[in-house]
KETILUM-241518 format. One record per residue: residue number from 1; residue in one letter; chain; x, y, z of N, C-alpha, C in turn. Coordinates in Angstrom, 1 decimal. Layout:
N
REC  pos  code  unit    n_xx    n_yy    n_zz   ca_xx   ca_yy   ca_zz    c_xx    c_yy    c_zz
REC  NUM     A     A       X       Y       Z       X       Y       Z       X       Y       Z
...
***
This chain:
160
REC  pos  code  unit    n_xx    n_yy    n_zz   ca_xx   ca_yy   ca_zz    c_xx    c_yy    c_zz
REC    1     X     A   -27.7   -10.1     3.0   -27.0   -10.6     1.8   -26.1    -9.6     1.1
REC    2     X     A   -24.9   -10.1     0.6   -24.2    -8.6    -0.3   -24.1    -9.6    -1.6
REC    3     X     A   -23.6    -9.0    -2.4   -23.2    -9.3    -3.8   -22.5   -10.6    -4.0
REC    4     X     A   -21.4   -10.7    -3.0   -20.9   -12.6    -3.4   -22.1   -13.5    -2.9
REC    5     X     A   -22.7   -13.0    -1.9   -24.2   -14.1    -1.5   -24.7   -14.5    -2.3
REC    6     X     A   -25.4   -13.3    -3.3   -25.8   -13.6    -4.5   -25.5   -14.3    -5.6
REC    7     X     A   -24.1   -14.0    -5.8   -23.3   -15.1    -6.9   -23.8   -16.5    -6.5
REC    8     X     A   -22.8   -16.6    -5.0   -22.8   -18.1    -4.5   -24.1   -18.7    -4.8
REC    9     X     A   -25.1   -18.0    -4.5   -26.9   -18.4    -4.8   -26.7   -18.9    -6.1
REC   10     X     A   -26.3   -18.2    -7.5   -26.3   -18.2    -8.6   -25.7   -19.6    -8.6
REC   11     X     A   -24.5   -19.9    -8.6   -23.8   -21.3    -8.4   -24.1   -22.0    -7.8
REC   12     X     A   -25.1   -22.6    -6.9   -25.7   -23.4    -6.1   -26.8   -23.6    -6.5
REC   13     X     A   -27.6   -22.9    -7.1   -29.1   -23.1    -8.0   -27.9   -23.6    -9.1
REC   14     X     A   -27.4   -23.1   -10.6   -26.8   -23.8   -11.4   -25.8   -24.6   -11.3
REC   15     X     A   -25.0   -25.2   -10.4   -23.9   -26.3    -9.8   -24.2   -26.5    -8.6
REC   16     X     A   -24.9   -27.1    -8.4   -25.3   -27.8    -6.6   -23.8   -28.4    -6.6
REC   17     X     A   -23.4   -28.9    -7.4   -22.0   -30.3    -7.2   -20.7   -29.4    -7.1
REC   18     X     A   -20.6   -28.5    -7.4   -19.5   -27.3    -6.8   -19.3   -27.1    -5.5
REC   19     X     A   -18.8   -27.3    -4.6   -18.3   -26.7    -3.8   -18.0   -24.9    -3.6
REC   20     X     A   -18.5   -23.7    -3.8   -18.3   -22.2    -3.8   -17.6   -21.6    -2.5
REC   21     X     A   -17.5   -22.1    -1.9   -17.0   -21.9    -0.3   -16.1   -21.4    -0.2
REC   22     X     A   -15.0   -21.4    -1.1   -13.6   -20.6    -0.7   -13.9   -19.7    -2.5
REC   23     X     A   -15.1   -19.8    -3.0   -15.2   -18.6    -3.8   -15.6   -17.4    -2.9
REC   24     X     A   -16.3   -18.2    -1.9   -17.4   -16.9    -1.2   -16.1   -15.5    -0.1
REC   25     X     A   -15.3   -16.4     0.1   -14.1   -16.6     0.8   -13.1   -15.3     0.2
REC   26     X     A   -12.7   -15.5    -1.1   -11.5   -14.9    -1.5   -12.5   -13.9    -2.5
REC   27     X     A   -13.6   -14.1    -2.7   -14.5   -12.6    -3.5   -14.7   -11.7    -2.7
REC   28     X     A   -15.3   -11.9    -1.4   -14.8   -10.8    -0.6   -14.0   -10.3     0.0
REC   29     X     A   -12.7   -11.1     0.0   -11.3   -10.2     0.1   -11.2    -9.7    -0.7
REC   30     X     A   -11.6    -9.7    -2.5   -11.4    -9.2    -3.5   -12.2    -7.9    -3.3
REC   31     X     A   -13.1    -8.1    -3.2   -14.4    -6.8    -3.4   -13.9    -5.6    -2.0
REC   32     X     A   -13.2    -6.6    -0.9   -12.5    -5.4     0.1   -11.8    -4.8    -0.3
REC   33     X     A   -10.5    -5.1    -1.0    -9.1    -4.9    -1.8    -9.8    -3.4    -2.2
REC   34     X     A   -10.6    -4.2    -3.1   -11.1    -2.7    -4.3   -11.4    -1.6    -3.2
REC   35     X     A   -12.2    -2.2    -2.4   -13.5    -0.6    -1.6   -12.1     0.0    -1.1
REC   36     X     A   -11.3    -1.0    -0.2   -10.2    -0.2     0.8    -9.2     0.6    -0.3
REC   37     X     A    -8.7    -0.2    -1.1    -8.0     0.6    -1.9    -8.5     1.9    -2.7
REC   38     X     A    -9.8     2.2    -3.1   -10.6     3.7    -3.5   -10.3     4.4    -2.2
REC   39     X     A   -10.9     4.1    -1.0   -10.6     4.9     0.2    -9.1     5.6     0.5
REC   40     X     A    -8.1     4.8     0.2    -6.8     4.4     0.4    -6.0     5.9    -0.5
REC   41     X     A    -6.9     5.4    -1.6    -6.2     6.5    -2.8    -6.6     8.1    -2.4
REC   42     X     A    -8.4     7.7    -2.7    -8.7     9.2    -2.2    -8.0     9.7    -0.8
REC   43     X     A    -7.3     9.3     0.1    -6.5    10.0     1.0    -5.5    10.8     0.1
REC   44     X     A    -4.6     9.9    -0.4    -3.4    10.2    -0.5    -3.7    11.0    -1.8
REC   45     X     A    -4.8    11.0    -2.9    -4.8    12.1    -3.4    -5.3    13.5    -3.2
REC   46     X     A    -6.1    13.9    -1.8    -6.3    15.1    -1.3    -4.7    15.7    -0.9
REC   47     X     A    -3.9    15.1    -0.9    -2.5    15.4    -0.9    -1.7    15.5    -1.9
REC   48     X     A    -2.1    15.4    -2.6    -1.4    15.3    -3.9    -0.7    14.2    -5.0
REC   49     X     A    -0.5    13.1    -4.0    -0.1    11.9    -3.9    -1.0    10.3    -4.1
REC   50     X     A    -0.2     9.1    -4.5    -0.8     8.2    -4.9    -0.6     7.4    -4.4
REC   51     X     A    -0.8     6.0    -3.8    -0.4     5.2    -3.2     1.1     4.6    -3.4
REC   52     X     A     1.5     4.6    -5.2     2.7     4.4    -5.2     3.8     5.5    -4.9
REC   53     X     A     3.4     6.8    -4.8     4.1     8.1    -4.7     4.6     8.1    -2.9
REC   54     X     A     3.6     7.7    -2.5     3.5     7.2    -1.2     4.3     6.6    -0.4
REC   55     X     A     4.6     5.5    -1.6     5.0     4.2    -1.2     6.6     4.6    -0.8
REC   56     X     A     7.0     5.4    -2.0     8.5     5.6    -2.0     8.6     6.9    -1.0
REC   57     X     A     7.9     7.7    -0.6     8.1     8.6     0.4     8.1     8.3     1.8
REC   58     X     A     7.1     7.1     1.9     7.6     6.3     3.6     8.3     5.7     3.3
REC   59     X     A     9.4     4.9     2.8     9.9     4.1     3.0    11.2     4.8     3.0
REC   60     X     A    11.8     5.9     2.5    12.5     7.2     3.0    12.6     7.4     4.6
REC   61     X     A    11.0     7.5     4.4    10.7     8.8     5.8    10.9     7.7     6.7
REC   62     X     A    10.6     6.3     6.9    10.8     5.4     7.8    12.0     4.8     7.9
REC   63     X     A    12.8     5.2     6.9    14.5     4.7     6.8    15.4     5.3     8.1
REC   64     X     A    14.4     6.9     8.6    15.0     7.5     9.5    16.3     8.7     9.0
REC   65     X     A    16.4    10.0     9.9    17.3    10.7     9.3    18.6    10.0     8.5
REC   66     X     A    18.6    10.4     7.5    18.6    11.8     7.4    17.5    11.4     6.1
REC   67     X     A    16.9    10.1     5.9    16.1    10.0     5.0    16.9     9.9     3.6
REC   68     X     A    17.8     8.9     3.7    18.2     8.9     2.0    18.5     7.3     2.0
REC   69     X     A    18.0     6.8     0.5    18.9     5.5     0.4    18.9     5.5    -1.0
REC   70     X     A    19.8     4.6    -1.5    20.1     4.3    -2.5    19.0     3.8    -3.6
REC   71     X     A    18.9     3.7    -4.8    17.9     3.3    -5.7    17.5     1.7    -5.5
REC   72     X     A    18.4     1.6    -5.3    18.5    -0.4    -4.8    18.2    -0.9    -3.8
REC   73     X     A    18.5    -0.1    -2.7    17.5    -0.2    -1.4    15.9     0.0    -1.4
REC   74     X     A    15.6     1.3    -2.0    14.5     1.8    -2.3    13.7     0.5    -3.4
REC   75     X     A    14.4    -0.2    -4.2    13.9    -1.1    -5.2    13.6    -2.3    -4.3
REC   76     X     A    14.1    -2.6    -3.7    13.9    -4.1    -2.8    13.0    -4.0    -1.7
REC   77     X     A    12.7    -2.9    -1.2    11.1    -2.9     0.0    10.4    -2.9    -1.1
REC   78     X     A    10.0    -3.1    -3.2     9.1    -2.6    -3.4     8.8    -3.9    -4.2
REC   79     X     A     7.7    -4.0    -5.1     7.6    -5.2    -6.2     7.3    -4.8    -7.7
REC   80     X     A     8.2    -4.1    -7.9     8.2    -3.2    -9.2     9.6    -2.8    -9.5
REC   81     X     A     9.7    -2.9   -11.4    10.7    -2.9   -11.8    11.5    -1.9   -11.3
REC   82     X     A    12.9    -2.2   -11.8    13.8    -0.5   -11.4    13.7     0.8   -12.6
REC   83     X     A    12.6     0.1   -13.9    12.0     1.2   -14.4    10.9     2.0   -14.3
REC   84     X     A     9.8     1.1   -13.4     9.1     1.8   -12.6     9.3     2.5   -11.4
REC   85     X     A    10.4     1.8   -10.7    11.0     3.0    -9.8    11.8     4.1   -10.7
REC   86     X     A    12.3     4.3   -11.2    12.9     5.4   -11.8    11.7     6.5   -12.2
REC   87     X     A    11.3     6.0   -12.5     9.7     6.6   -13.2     9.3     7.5   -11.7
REC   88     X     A     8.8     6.9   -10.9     8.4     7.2    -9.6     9.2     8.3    -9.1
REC   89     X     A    10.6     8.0    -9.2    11.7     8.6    -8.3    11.4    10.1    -9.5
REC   90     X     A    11.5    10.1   -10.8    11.4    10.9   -12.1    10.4    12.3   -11.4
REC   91     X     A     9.1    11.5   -11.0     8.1    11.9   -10.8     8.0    13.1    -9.6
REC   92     X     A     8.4    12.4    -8.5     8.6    12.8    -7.1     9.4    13.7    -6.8
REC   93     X     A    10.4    13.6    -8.5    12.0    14.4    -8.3    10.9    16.3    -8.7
REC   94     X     A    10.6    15.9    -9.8     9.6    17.0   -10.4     8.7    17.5    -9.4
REC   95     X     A     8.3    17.0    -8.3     7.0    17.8    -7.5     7.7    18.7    -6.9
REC   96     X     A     9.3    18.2    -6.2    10.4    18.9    -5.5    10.1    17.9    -4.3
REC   97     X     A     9.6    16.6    -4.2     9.3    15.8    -2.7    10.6    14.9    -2.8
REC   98     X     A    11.4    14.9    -3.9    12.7    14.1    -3.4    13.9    14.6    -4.2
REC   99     X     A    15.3    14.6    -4.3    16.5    14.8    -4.8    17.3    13.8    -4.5
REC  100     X     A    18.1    14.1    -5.9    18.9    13.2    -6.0    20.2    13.5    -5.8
REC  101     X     A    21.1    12.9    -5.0    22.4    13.2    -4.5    23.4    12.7    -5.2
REC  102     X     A    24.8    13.4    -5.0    25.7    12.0    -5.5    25.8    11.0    -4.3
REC  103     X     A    26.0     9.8    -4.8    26.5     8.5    -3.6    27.8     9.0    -3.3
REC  104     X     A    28.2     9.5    -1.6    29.7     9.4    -1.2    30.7     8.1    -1.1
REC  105     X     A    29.7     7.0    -1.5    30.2     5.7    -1.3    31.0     5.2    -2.6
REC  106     X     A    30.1     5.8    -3.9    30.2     5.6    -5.4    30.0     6.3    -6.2
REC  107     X     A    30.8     7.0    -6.7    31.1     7.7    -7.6    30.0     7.9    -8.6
REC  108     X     A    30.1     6.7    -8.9    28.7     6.8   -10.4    27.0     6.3    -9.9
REC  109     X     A    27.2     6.3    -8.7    26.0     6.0    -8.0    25.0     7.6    -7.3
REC  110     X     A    23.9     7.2    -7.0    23.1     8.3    -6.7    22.6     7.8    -5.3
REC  111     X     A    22.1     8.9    -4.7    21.1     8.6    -3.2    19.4     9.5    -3.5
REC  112     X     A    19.0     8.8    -3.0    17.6     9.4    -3.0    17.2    10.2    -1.9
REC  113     X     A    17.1    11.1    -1.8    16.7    11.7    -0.4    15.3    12.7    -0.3
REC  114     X     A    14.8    12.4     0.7    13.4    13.5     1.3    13.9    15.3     0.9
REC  115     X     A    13.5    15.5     0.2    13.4    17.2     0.9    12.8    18.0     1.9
REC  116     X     A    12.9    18.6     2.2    12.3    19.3     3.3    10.4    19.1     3.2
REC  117     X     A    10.0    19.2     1.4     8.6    19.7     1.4     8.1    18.0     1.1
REC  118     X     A     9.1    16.9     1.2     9.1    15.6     0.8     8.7    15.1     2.4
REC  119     X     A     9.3    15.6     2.9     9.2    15.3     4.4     7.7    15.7     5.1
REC  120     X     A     7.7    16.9     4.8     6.1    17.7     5.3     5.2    16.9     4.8
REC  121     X     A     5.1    16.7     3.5     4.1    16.1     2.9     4.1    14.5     3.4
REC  122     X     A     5.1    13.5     3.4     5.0    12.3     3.8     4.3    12.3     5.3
REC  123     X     A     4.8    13.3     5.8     5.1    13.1     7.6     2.7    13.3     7.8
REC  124     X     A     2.2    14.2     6.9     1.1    14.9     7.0     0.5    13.7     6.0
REC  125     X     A     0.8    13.2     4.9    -0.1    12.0     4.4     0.0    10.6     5.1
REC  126     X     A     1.4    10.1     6.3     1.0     9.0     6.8    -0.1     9.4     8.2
REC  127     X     A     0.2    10.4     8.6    -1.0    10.6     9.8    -2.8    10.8     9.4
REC  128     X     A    -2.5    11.4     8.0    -3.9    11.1     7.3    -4.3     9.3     6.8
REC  129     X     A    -3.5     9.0     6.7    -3.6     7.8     6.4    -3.8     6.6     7.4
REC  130     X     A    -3.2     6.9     8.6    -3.2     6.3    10.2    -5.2     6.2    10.0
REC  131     X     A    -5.5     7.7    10.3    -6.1     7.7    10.6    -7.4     7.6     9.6
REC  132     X     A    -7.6     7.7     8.3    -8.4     7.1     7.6    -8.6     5.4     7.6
REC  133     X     A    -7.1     4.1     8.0    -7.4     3.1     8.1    -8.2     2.9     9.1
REC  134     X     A    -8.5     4.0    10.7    -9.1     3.7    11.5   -10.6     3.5    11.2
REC  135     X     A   -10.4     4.5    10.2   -11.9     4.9    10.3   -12.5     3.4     9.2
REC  136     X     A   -11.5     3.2     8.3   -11.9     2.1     7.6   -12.0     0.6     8.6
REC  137     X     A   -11.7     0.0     9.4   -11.9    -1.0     9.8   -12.9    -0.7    11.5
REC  138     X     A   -13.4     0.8    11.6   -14.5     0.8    12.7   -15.3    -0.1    12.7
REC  139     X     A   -16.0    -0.6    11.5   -16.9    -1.4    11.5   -16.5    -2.6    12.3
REC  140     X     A   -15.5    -3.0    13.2   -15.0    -3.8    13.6   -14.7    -3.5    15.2
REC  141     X     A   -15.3    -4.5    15.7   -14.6    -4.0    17.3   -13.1    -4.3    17.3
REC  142     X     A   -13.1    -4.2    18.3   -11.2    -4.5    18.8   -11.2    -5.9    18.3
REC  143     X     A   -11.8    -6.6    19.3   -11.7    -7.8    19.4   -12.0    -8.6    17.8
REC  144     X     A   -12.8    -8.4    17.1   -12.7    -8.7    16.1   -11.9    -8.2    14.9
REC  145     X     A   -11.1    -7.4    15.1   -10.1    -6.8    14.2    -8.9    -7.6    14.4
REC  146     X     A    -9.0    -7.8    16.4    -7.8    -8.9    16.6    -7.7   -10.1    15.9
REC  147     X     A    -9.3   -10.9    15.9    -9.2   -12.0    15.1    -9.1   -12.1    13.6
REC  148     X     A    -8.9   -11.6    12.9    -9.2   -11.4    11.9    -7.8   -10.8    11.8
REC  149     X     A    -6.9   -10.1    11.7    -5.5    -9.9    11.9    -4.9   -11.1    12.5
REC  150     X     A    -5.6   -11.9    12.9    -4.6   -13.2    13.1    -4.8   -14.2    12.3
REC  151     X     A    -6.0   -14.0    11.7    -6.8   -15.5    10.5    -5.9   -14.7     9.6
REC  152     X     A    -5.8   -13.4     8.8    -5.2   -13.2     8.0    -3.4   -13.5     8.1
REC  153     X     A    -2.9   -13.1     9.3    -1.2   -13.1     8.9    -1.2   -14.7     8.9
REC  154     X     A    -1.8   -15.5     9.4    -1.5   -17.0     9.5    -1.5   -17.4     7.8
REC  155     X     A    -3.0   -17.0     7.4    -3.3   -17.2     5.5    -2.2   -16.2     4.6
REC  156     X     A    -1.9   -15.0     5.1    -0.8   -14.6     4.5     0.7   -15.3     3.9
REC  157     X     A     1.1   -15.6     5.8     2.2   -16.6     5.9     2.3   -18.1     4.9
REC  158     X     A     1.3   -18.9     4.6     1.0   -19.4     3.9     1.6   -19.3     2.7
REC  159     X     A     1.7   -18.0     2.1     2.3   -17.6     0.4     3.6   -17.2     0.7
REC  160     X     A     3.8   -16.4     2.2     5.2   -15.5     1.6     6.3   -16.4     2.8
***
């Protein structure tokens, strides 16, 4: 038994007439969320880095040389204001893991780009990170990682 077992126990001794089934369901995606996301973090902060610090340095580093895009590109892979990205970009600009360029396209516009030590560090926290999800879903064979990667993109698809 783990912890949502117990609840559900709790609601079924006090509401037999409830239905808990899709509590038992989405509490432990919830209670995963949290554990994966502690694991998730403590990677990226043995680097110095945070999942959102992260966030905006792969999506650079995956943009492909020369590694720059605009603030508005950078704003739309993400689901956070353009004053939280600014904030981020603020942040990132200060460690020395990103600069900001003029836009050759616009005048009064900017590019965000990798620096060199933006690049080292993204290129060395996604391989740490590859390899910490491995270690986080071992408890899983193949084959049941496969299913469960397909129960979820199907329940995903569903919202987006």
């Amino acid at each position: 038994m783990d912890r949502v077992d117990r609840i559900l126990a709790q609601w079924h001794r006090e509401r037999p007439d409830l239905d808990v089934s899709a509590m038992g369901l989405l509490g432990r995606l919830g209670r995963l969320s949290t554990h994966i996301g502690r694991e998730i973090e403590k990677t990226f902060a043995e680097r110095g880095l945070s999942s959102s610090s992260f966030d905006v340095l792969a999506t650079l580093r995956r943009s492909g040389p020369p590694y720059r895009l605009s603030p508005g590109d950078l704003l739309a892979t993400t689901m956070v204001s353009s004053g939280t990205m600014t904030n981020r970009i603020d942040q990132l600009e200060k460690a020395g893991l990103v600069e900001r360029l003029d836009n050759p396209d616009d005048r009064r516009g900017v590019i965000i780009a990798l620096t060199d030590e933006g690049l080292k560090r993204v290129d060395d926290a996604a391989t740490a990170h590859v390899a910490n999800q491995h270690r986080v879903v071992s408890e899983l064979s193949p084959e049941e990682r496969a299913n469960l990667d397909a129960l979820l993109r199907k329940y995903l698809a569903a919202f987006e």
